[in-house]
N, C-alpha and C positions, 0 to 999 in steps of 0.2 A: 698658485693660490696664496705662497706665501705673500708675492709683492701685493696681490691685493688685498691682502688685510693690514700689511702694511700703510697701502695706499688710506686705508680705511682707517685706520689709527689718525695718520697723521689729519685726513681731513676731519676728524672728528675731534680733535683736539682744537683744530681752529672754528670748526662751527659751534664746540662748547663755547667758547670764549667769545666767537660772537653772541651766545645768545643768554651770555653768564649766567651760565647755570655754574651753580656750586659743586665742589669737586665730590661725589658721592661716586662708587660701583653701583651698577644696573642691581635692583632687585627684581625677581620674577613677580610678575602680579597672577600669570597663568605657566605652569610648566606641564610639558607633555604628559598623558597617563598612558597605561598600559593600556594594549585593544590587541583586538580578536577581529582577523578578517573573515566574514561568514561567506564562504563558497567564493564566487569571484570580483564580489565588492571590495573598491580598495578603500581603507580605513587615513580619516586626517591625522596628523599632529598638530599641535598649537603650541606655543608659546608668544606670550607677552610680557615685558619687563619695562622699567620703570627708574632710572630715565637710562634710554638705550639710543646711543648711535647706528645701531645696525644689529639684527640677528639672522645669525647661522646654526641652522642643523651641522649635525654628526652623527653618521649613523655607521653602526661597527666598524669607528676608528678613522673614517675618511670622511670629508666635507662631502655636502652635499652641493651639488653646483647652482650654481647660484640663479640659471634658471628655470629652477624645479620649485624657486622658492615662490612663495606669494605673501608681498608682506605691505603693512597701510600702517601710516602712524596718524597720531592726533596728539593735542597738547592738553595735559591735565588742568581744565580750569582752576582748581583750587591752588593748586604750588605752581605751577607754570612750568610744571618738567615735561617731556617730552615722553610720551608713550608708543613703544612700538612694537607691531603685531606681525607675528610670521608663523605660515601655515606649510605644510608640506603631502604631498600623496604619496603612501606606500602599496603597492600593487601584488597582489598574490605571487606573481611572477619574480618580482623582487624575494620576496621571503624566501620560494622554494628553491631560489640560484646560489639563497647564501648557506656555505655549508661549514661555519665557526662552529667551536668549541661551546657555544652558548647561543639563547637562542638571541634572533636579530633584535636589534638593540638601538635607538636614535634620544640622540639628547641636542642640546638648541645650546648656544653660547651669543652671551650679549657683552657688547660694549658701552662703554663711556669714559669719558675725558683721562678717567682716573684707572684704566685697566677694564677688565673681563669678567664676568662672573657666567658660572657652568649652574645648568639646570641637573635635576633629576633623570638618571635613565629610564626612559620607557622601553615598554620588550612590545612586540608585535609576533604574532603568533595565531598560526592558521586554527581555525575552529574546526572539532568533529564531532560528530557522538559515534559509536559503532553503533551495529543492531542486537549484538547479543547481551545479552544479560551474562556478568561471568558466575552469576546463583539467582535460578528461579528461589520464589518461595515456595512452601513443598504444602498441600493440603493436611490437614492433623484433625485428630477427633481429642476432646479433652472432656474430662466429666466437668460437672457443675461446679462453679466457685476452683477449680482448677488454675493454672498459668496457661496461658498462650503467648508463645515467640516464634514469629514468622523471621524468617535471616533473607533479606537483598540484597546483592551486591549488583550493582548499576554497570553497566555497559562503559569500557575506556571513553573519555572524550576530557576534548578542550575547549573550554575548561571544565572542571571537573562536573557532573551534574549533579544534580539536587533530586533527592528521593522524598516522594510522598505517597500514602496507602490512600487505596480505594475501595470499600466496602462497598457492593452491587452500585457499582460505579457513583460512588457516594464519596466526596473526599474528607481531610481531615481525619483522618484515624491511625492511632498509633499502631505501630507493631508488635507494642509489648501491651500483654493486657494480664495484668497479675492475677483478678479473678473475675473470671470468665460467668456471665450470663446467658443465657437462651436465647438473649438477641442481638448476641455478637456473634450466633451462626451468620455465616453466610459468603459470600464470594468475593475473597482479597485480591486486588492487584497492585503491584508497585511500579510506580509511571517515574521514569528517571527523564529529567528534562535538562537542556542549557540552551545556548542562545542560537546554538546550529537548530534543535530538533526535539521533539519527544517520545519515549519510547516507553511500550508497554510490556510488563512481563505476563506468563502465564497465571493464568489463573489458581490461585490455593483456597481449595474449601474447606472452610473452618466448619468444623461440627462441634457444636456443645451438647453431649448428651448427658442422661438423666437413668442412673440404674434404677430396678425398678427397686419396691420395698413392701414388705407384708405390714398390711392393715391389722389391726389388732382384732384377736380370734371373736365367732361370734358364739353366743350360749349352745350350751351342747342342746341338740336337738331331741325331741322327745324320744321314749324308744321303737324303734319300728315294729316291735309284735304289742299287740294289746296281752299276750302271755307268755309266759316262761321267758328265756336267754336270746335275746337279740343284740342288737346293735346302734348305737346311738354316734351321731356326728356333730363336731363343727367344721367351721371352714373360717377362712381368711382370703383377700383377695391381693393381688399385687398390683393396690391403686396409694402406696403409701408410701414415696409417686410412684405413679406408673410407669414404666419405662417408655422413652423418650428418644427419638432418632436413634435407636439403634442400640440401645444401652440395653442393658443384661436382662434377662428375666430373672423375679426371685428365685433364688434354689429352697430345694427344701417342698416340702407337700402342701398344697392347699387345702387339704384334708385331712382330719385327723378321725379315729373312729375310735368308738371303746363299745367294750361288753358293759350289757345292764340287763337287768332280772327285773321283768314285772308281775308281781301277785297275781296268777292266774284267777281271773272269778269262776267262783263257784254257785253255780243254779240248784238252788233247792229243790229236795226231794220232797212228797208224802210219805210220813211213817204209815206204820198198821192202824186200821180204822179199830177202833174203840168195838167194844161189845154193844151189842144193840143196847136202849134203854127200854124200862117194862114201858107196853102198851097203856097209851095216857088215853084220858075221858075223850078226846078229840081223834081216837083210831088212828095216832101214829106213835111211830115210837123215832129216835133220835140215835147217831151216832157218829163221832166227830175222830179225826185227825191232823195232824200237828207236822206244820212242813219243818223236820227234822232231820232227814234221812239224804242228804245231809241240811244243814240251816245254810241259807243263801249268805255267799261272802264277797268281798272283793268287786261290789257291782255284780253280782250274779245273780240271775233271773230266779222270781218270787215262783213259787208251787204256781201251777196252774189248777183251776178247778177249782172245788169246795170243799171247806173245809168240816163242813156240817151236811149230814147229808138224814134227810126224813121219808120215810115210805106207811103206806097205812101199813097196819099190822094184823088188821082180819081179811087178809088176799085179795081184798074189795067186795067183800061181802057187806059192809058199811062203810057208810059216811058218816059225818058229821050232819049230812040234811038225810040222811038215811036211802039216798038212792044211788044204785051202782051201776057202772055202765063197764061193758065188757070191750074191749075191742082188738081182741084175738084172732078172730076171725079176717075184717081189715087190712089191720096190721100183716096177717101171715099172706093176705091177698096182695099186700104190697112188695111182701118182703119176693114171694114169689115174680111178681111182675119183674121185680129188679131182677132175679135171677135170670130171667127171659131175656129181658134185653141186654144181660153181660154177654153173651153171645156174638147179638148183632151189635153192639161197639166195636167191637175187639174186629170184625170183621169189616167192617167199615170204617176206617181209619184215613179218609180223605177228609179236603177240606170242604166237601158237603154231604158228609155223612146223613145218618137215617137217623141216628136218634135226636129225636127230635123233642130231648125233653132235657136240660141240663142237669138234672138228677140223675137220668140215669151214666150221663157219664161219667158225672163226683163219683157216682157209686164205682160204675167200672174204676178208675184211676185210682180208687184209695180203696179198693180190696185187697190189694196187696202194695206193698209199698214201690214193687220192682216193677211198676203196671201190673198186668194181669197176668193171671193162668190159665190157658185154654187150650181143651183140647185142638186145637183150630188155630194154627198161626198165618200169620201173613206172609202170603207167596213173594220176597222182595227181588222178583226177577226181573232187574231191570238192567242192561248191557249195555245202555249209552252213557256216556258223561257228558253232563253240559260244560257249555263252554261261553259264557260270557265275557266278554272284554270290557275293556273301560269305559267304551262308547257303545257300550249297547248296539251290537250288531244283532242278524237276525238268532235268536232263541229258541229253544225247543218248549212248548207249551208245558210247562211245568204241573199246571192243574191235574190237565189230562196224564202226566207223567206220574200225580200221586194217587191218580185215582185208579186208573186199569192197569199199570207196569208194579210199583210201588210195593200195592199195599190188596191188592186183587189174589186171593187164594185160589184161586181156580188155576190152575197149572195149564190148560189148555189154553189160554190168553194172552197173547204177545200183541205188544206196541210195538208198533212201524216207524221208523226215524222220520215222523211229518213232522216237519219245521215251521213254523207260521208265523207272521213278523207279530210282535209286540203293538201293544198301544203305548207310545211316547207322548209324552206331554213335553214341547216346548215350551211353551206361553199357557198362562191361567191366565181366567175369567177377573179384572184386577178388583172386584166387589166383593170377593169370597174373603168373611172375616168371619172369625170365631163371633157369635151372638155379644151387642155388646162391647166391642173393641172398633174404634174409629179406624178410618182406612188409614190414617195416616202410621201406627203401627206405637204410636207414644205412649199407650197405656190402655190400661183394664176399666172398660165402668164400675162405678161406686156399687158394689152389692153385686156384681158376676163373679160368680165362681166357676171356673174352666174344668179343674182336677183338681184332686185331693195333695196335688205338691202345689197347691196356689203359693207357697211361699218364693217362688223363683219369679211370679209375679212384681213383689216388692222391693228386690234388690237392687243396689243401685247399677243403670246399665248406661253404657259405652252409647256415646253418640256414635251412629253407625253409618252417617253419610258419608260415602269414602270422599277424600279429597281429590282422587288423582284413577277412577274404579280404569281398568283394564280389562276386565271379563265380570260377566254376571250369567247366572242361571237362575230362573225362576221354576216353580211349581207348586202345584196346590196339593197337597198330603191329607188325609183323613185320616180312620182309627187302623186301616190297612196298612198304615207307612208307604214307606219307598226308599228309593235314593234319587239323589241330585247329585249332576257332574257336571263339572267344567271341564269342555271336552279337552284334549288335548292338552292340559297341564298338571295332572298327577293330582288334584284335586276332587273330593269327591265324599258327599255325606249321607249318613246312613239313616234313616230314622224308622226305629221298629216297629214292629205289627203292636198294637197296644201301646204305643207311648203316645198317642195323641186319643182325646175321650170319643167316645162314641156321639154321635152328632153334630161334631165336630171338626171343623175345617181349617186349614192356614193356608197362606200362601206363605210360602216357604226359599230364601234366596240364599244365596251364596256371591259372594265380593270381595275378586282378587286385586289389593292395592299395590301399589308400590310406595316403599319405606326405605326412607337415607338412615343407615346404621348411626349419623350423628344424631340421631332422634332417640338412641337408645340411654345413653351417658354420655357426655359431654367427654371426658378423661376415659371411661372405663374402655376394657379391649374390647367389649363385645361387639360381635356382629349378627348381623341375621344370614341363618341357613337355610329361608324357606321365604316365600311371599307370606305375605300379612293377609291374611284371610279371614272375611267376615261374614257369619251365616246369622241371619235371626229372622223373622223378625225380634223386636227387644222383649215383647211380650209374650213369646214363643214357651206356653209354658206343657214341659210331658212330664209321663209318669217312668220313665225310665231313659237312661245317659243315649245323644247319638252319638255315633263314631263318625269322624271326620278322618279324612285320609288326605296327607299332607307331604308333597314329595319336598327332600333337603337335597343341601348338595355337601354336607360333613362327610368327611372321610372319617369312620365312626366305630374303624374297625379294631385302630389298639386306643389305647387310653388317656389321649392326648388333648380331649375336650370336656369342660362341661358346658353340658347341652340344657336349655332350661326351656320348657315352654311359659310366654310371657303373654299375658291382658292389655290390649291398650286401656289407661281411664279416660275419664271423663276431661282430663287436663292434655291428654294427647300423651302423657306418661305411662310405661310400659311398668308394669307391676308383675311379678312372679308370680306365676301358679302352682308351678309346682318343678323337680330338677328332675330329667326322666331317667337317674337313676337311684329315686329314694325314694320313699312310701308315703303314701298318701292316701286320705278317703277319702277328698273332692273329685279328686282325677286321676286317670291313668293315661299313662303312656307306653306303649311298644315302640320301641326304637327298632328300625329296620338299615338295613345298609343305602338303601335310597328313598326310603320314606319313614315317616312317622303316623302308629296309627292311637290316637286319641277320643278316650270317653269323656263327654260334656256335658255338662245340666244347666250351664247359662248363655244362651247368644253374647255375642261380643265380635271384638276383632283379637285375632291369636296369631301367633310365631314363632317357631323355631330360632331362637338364638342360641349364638357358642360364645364360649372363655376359651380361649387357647391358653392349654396347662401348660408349653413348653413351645419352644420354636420347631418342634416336629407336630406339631397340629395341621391338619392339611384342607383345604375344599378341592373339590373335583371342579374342575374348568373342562368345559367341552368346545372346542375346535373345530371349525370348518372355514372352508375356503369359498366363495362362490366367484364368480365371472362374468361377465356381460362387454357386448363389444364397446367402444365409446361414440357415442349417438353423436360427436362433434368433432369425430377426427376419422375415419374412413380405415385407415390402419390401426387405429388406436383399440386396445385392451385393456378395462381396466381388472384387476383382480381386488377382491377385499375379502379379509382375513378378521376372524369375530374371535374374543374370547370371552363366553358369557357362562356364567355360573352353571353345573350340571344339573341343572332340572326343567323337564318339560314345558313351565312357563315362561321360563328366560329363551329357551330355543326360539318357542313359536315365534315371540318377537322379530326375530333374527328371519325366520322363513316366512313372518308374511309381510315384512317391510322388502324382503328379496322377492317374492311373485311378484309383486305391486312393481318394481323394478324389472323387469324379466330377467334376474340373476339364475345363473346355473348353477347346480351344487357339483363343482367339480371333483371332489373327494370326501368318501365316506369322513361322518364327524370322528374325530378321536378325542377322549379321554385325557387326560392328564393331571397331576397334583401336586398343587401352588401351597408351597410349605408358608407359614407364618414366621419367616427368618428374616424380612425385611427388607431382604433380593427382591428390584425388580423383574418384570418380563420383556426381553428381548422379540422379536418378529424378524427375518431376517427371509430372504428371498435370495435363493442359489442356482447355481447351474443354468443361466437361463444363455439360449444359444446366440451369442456374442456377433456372429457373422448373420442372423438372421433377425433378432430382436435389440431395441432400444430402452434405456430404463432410464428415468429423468435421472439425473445426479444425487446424490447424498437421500437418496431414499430404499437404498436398500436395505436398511436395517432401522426399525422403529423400536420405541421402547417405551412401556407405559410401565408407573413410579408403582410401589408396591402396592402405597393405600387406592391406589386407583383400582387394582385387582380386587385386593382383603375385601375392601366395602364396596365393592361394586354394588350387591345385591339388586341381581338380577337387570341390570343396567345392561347390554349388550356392549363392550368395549371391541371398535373397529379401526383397522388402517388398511390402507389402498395402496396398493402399485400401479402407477401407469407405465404400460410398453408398449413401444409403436414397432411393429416390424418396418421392414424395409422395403418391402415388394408385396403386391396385394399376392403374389403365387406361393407367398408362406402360411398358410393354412391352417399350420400344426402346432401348438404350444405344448413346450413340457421343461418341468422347471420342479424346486423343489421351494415347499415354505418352513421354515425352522423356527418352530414357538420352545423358547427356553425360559425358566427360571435361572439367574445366576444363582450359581452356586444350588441348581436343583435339576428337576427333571429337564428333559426335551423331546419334543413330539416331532416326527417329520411328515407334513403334507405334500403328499406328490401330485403334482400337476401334470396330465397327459389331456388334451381337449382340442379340437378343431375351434379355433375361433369363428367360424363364417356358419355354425348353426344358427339355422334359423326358429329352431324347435324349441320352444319357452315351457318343457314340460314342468309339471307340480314336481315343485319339491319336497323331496321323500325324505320329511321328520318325522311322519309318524307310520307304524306298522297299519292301521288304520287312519288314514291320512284324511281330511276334509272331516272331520266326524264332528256334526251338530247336535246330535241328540244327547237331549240334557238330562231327561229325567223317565223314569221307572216308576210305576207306582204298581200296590199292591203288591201279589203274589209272583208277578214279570221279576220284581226288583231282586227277589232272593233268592242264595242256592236253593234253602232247607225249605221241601215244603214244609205248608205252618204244622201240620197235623204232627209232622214227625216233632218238630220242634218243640210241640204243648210236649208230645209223650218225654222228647229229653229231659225236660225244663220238670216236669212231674216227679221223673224219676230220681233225677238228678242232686234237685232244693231240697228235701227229704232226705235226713241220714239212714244210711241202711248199716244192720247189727255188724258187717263188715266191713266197715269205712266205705263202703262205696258211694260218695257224696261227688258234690260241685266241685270240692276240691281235688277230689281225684279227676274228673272232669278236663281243669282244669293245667293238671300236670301233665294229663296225655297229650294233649291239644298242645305243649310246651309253651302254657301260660299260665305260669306256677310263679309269678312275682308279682309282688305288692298285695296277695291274698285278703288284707283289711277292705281294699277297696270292696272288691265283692260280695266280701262279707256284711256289708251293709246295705247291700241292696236287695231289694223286694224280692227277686228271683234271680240270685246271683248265675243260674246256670242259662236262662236263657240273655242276661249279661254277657255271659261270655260267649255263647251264639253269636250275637253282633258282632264280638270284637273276630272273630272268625271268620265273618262272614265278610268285613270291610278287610282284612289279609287277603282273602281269596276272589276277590270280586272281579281280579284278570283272570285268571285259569278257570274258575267256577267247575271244577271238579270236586265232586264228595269222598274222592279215596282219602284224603286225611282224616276224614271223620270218621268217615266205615274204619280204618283200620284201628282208632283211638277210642270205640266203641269197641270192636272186636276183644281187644287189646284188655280191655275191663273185663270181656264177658270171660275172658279165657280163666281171671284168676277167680270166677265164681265158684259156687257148688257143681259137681261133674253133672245135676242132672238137672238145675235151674239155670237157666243162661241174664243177662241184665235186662231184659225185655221181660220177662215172667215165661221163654220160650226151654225148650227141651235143649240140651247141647248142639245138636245136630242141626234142627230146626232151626237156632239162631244164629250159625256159621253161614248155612245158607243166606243169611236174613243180612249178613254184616256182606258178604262175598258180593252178592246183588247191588246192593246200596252204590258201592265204590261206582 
């Protein structure tokens, strides 16, 4: 090698000379760079210099031979020196043979006249990335305005790679973000790339959440007794923010409560009446007293009666026109008559009794305050209880029950368990309107007066056309009442004897919506625990509250919610009525463990919504599993798994989209309670026989996000397995399904079923299952016959000298809260009939009544019982009843 560069000198000495050029060293015009062989491509070298006799590579240390070279000259027009270009291949094979101290290495040497000049070394060097990451970045939660620092460390390679972040595959984002926004949640990856390849790390979710913060308290609220030592509240809400992906509830009470003393009113008394005055020219005389005894205070009701009071003073022996009229005799013939028919009252105590004159039975009812005294009581030998359900199955004729069992003195007279079906009303006549009111239901004619509450008339009322209606019942009500049910979803309203006027009609509906809990506050936590139900019509106006019966799905047993009943307006905005555990005198609520029972005085649309006080606030989720073969694959099963809110409206959904489907219900529903912790719900399908069954991939375990549960309302949320067995001779499925809350409960459905039935029987959601009968009218609709109910309600509304009133009534019956409501109603005890009556309206037995009557009579006098009966007499009277 050396003679030829030898050789190469000396010829390049005389070709300088021939082509006199002037004596310069080669300057590079192009010198090799560094490169990177990617996989099994071999990378060039270049070199060009300027003016060059000849170029040679060298690459770690040795020439490169001279036919590896590829080299072209041209002459520089502008100077007339000579340019010369040489290229080289280096091959993967080469790099990986060489094993120096450093890595491979090639530089170019050029000649001219004058000596040699050396380029720059270039390195050459195999390209990699690995696949691992040697630091994922790790997912973190940061509060608001917080720091976020994600750390990558990129996968070895040559050359080194370059790191950039990915937000939901969004690039350009840094890894440091000093203070953190709400919309910098979300799902980071760091993608390390070079000229080999790119590679992606796992996924880090960023969470920015938001603790929550108490709203500034509201006015303490009025005191809850109109007298003496009660209790007054405010509240505050934890919207001030609200908490935010997962961020803390506030601590501390959303409730505060304090004692406050209200001025009992005091109703004036009459003092002593004045002494007569002397007998005046006009044959009377005069004598007055003074409501003093005591003077009306505090709002307390004025003396009743007169305070001046005049009688002639010659016994009627004159007038003023001088003629007297006696009427002694009359009068004693009247007062006698009355005495005659207290008798047959008292012994006729059905709903079509004999007297036939309403005098005389004000007279009977208010001889004595406790009804009557007679020697003569009512035989209440009656040894059946009825039994009504929610759908009005068949019934035992109640009429006939108050007329001959009840209330029949004759000891030799027993009623036979004849059963005879009811008159039901599906559908009414759709023309029946109160006199005066257009069909369309919008309002009252100018100058109709309905009842004496015409004011529920004028208020402003709820567009009632549901947007989305799911169930409707109709029926037409007069002054008898009745009730309306919506069969089969816990639904169901009461309207009493006397709340509608006499010669007068409605047609009467009820209208189950569905409602998105984003409809309640935009921010706030509430949800709904009940379907949105609307009864009216708008013009629907009584004289006394109905009860509506309202099934939830709140777990309502410790004190982890507040529960509010809520008005849609006129704007689609949900407006308070009232919170069902604080006092009111528009309305009342009984909170029950799976329903709410509610008194009303205005048609609207209404609903159960909750506040969760704390992440242990719970709704009940009910579970089931159904089955059906697969209509498109011969061995195929599919199974699907529901979990829709606990109440008989959300089920129905579920079992009659599965008849319509021929699903089977392969295991009884179960129960469960889905905490407000922020945990979603897992579905996860086990044990299923491996050698005899197939499951598609990555579908054994489903999982729906928490808000998808919380606000379901009443939405049915479903997921499906498909299995194929293997051979049509496996016949037999059993398998387990596992519904969990992380970090909560877990139910287990066991799956045992023949797939190859061909039987599509009714699925069994209801105890009464297929039930269309919607409505009850009249005396059908109620436990209490009416007659016993005038005598409670008589006996009851009237204070007696030992407190035995409504309010005691109302304590035995264990509906001894919110007492103001009552207290303002016309006839607070048969008030609370109703609400007794919409409790009992599955069981329809009267032993809670008989005993809480009883229960009264016992602490009477040892020889007047609460009816005006003997002690004995009335044991009887309460023993029968039940």
């Amino acid at each position: 090698m050396k003679a030829i560069i030898s050789f190469y000198s000396l010829g390049a000495r005389g070709e300088a000379l021939q082509h006199g050029q002037s004596g310069t060293l080669p300057h590079f015009l192009e010198e090799p760079v560094d490169a990177y062989i990617v996989k099994s491509n071999p990378i060039k070298l270049r070199c060009q210099a300027r003016p060059a006799l000849q170029i040679f590579f060298k690459c770690n240390g040795e020439w490169v031979h001279q036919s590896q070279h590829m080299s072209q000259e041209h002459t520089d027009l502008g100077t007339g020196l000579k340019i010369r270009e040489v290229m080289i291949n280096v091959s993967r094979q080469q790099v990986e043979d060489f094993h120096g101290p450093e890595d491979y290495w090639c530089l170019c040497v050029a000649w001219s006249h004058l000596g040699t000049s050396k380029s720059r070394k270039a390195t050459v060097r195999i390209a990699y990335l690995r696949k691992n990451f040697e630091q994922d970045p790790q997912g973190t939660e940061v509060p608001l305005n917080g720091m976020i620092v994600l750390h990558c460390r990129p996968p070895e390679g040559v050359p080194v790679a370059e790191v950039e972040w990915l937000k939901n595959e969004e690039g350009d984002h840094n890894l440091i973000i000093s203070e953190a926004r709400l919309s910098d949640s979300g799902n980071y990856t760091c993608v390390a790339s070079n000229i080999v390849a790119k590679r992606r790390s796992a996924t880090a979710t960023v969470v920015v959440y938001v603790n929550g913060g108490w709203s500034s308290w509201t006015d303490w609220s009025p005191c809850n007794v109109r007298c003496g030592r009660g209790v007054q509240k405010r509240s505050r809400t934890c919207t001030n923010p609200a908490p935010l992906n997962g961020g803390a509830f506030c601590e501390g009470m959303s409730v505060q409560k304090s004692t406050c003393n209200t001025l009992c009113p005091v109703d004036g008394g009459w003092g002593e009446w004045s002494e007569w005055s002397p007998c005046s020219s006009d044959c009377e005389r005069q004598r007055s007293r003074e409501c003093t005894a005591p003077e009306p205070k505090h709002g307390g009701r004025l003396c009743d009666g007169v305070a001046l009071a005049t009688e002639n003073c010659t016994g009627g022996l004159c007038t003023q026109s001088g003629l007297a009229t006696s009427l002694s005799v009359p009068f004693g013939s009247l007062v006698y008559g009355v005495a005659l028919q207290k008798c047959n009252c008292y012994l006729k105590m059905s709903d079509d009794n004999n007297c036939q004159s309403d005098l005389f039975v004000s007279v009977c009812f208010s001889a004595n305050p406790l009804l009557i005294n007679s020697s003569m009581q009512p035989d209440l030998t009656v040894s059946r209880t009825y039994t009504s359900p929610m759908c009005f199955q068949d019934s035992i004729d109640k009429e006939l029950m108050a007329e001959r069992s009840l209330l029949d003195p004759l000891p030799d007279l027993k009623v036979k368990g004849v059963a005879e079906r009811a008159e039901y009303h599906v559908m009414s006549h759709p023309q029946t309107f109160p006199r005066g009111l257009a069909p369309d239901y919008r309002g009252v004619a100018v100058g109709t007066t309905l009842s004496r509450r015409s004011k529920n008339l004028f208020t402003p009322q709820v567009s009632l056309i549901p947007s989305r209606p799911h169930h409707k019942a109709t029926a037409v009500f007069g002054h008898a009442g009745g009730r309306l049910v919506v069969p089969n979803t816990g639904i169901s309203l009461l309207v009493p004897h006397g709340g509608i006027a006499e010669d007068t009609t409605w047609e009467t509906y009820m209208i189950i919506n569905q409602e998105d809990s984003s409809t309640l506050c935009e921010d706030g936590p509430e949800i709904f625990l009940s379907p949105a139900v609307t009864y009216g019509p708008p013009g629907l106006d009584l004289s006394c509250p109905i009860a509506m019966t309202i099934a939830h799905c709140g777990e309502v047993a410790a004190d982890n919610w507040t529960i509010r009943l809520k008005r849609q307006t006129q704007d689609n905005k949900w407006e308070e009525v009232m919170s069902v555990d604080e006092e009111s005198t528009s309305c009342y609520c009984l909170l029950e463990a799976q329903r709410c029972h509610v008194l009303l005085e205005h048609p609207g649309r209404y609903a159960l919504v909750g506040e969760p006080l704390n992440q242990e606030a719970a709704k009940r989720l009910r579970l089931a599993v159904f089955g059906s073969p697969d209509t498109s694959n011969s061995l195929g099963f599919s199974l699907r798994v529901y979990c829709v809110d606990d109440t008989p409206h959300a089920f129905q959904e579920v079992a009659v989209g599965e008849r319509s489907r021929g699903g089977r219900l392969l295991e009884e529903p179960k129960m469960m309670l889905f905490r407000g912790n922020t945990f979603s719900l897992q579905v996860s399908i086990q044990d299923v026989p491996q050698l005899l069954w197939s499951i598609k991939p990555f579908t054994t375990c489903q999982e729906f996000s928490f808000s998808q549960v919380w606000a379901s309302n009443q939405h049915p949320l479903q997921c499906a397995f498909s299995l194929e067995r293997y051979s049509h001779s496996s016949s037999q499925l059993s398998c387990k399904i596992s519904v969990r809350q992380v970090k909560g409960e877990e139910q287990i459905l066991q799956v045992y079923t023949s797939v190859v039935e061909n039987e599509k029987g009714v699925v069994p959601f209801f105890t009464q299952s297929d039930c269309t009968i919607t409505s009850q009218t009249g005396s059908r609709a109620f436990k209490i016959p009416l007659s016993i109910r005038q005598r409670i309600s008589a006996t009851f509304d009237t204070a007696n000298a030992k407190g035995k009133d409504w309010q005691l009534l109302a304590q035995k019956l264990h509906i001894d809260r919110n007492l103001c409501y009552f207290a303002c109603q016309e006839s607070p005890s048969s008030v609370i009939l109703s609400l007794w009556e919409a409790q009992h309206q599955d069981s329809g037995d009267l032993d809670s009544l008989a005993s809480a009557l009883e229960e009264i009579g016992k602490v009477q006098s040892p020889r007047t019982g609460t009816l005006g009966c003997s002690r004995d007499e009335q044991d009887s009277e309460f023993t029968k009843l039940g």
